[in-house]
C-alpha positions, -999 to +999 in steps of 0.1 A: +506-048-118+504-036-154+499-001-167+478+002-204+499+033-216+497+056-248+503+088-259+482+116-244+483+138-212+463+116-189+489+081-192+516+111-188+506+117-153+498+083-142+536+078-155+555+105-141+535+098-108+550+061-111+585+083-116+578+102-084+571+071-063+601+052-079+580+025-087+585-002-116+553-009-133+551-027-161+538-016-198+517-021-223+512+003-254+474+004-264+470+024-302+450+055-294+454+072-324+447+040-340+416+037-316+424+001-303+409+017-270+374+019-286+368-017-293+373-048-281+392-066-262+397-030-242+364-017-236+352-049-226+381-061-204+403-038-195+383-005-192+349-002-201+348+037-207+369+032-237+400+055-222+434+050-211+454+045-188+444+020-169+461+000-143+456-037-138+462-052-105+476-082-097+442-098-085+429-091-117+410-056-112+416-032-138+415+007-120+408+033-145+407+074-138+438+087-134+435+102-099+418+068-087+451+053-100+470+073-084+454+070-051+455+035-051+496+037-060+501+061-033+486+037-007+506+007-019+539+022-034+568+031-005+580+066-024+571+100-011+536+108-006+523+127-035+488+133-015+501+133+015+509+116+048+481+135+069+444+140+066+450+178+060+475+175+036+453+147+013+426+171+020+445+202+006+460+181-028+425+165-035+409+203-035+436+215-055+436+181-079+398+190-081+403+225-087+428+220-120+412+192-131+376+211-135+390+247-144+421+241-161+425+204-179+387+194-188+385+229-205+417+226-224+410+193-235+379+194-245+388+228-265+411+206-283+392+179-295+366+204-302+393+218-327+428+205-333+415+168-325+383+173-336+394+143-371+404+116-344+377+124-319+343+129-339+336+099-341+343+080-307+325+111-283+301+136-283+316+164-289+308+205-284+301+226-315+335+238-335+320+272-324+324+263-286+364+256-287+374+291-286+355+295-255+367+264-235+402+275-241+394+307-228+381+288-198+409+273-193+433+302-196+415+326-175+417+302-147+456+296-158+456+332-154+437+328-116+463+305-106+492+322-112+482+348-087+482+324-063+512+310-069+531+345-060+556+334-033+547+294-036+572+266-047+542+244-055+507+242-059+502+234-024+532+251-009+564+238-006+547+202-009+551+188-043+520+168-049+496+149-077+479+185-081+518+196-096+516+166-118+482+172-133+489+205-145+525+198-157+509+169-176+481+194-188+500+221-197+529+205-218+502+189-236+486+224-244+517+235-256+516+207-283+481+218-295+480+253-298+474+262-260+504+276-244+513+295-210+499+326-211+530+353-214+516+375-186+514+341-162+553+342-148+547+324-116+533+295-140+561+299-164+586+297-133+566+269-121+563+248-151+606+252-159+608+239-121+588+208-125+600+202-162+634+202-146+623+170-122+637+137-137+600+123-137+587+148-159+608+127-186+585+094-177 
């Protein structure tokens, strides 16, 4: 296999996933910023949508989408399973992948580009209003500030099951640090969650 990697929050999971399963995947750096990603060879080979990362498989299929990626590495890799090893528990981390990935990290994101990124993005997607950032960050906080009621008396997002739902938002939310979208002050059982995860030798990858 062969992992297309750059900067950004979404390769970060992908990798720190790889970390978790103590995998060894090999690299290649593709030039975001430089937008390498936008044209070809990339979009028409390796991933068609333009985005990274992307994981090519030894048969020759590239797998893009970060949680399809790390489905298909949970099912092949021999680690600890980051889903789960029961229909109940894949069930509970896909709700809870689904639920951060909706309210939390498409939010946050697109608040940045909308802003912060708005120079590098503008002209490779479509983009909301300047006007609209303010309010997808918003988004994203007030459903920071939802979670952190819920994880009163909780290790992890699921329980005491650390799962790909922990590595989305740990992903997401160190990247919202970088770009003016910190941890809400009044969110302590996010705080005390992020230092726990951030103190896992993956979070590094």
């Amino acid at each position: 296999m062969k992992l297309y990697n750059s900067v950004g929050p979404n390769p970060h999971v992908v990798r720190m996933f790889i970390a978790e399963k103590g995998m060894d995947v090999p690299r290649q750096e593709v030039d975001l910023m430089g937008g390498e990603n936008r044209r070809p060879p990339f979009n028409s080979t390796v991933n068609v949508a333009g985005q990274l990362p992307a994981l090519e498989l030894d048969s020759g299929l590239t797998i893009s989408e970060i949680t399809a990626i790390c489905e298909y590495l949970e099912e092949v890799g021999k680690g600890p399973a980051l889903i789960g090893s029961t229909p109940e528990a894949r069930a509970e981390t896909r709700m809870w992948v689904r639920r951060i990935d909706l309210n939390i990290c498409e939010p946050m994101a697109n608040g940045f580009r909308a802003a912060e990124g708005r120079a590098l993005f503008a002209n490779r997607i479509k983009l909301v209003g300047a006007d609209g950032a303010k309010e997808l960050k918003d988004i994203a906080r007030d459903r920071l500030i939802w979670l952190d009621g819920l994880l009163a008396g909780r290790t992890w997002v699921a329980g005491d099951r650390f799962t790909l739902a922990d590595i989305l938002l740990f992903c997401f939310l160190a990247f919202g640090a970088q770009v003016g979208q910190p941890i809400p002050s009044e969110a302590g059982n996010v705080i005390a969650w992020f230092e726990r995860t951030k103190a896992r030798p993956s979070a590094a990858a």
